[in-house]
N, C-alpha and C positions, 0 to 999 in steps of 0.2 A: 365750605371749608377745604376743600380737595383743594382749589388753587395756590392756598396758603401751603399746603403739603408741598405741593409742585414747587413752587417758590423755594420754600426751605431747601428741600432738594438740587434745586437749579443752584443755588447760592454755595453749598456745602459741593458740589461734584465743580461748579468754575471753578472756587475757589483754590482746589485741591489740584486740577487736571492743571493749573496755572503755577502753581510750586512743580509740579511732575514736567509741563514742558516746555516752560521757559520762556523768552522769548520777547518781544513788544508791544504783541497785537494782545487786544482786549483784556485790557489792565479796567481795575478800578470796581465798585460793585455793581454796578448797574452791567454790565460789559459781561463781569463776571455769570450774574443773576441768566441774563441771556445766552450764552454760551454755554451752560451748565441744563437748562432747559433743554434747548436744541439737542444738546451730548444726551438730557435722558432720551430723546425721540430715537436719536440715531442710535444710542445703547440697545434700546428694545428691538429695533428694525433689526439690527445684528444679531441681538441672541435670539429672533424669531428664523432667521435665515441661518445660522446654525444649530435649527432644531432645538435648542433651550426651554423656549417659552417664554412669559413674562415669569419676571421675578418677585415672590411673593414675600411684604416684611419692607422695612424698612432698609434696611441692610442691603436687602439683595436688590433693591434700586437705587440706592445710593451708586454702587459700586456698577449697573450698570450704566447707569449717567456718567459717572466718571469715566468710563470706558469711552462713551460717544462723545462727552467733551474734549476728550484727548486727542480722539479723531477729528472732531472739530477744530482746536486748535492748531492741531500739527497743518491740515487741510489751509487754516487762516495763512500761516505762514508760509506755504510756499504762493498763495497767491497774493501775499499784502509785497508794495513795492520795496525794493532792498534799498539801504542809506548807501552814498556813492561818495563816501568822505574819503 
């Protein structure tokens, strides 16, 4: 049942970081679903390296997934290739 948790989480922190940073890379759910996962790994890597901890609750992983999505995403974007219209 823990991956279902993961999941939900991956899905609810894409979704979110994806209205916060715009943009055209990794649209759509599945996109979203994996990007939002990744964000929690790199959320927690973060607030372990700013001495935080892991965040205990649903809440406080939500909110750190969405932190490392954000990171993710912004990261997607400067390396996905620019439109030359």
């Amino acid at each position: 049942m823990d991956w279902l948790y993961w999941i939900v989480i991956g899905f609810l922190a894409g979704a979110l970081s994806g209205a916060v940073v715009g943009g055209r890379t990794a649209r759509g759910c599945l996109p979203n679903i994996i990007v939002g996962i990744i964000g929690a790994f790199v959320g927690g890597w973060l607030a372990q390296q700013l001495g935080f901890g892991a965040g205990q609750g649903f809440i406080a992983a939500l909110i750190l997934a969405i932190v490392g999505a954000v990171v993710v995403r912004v990261l997607l974007e400067l390396v996905s290739p620019r439109d030359r219209r």
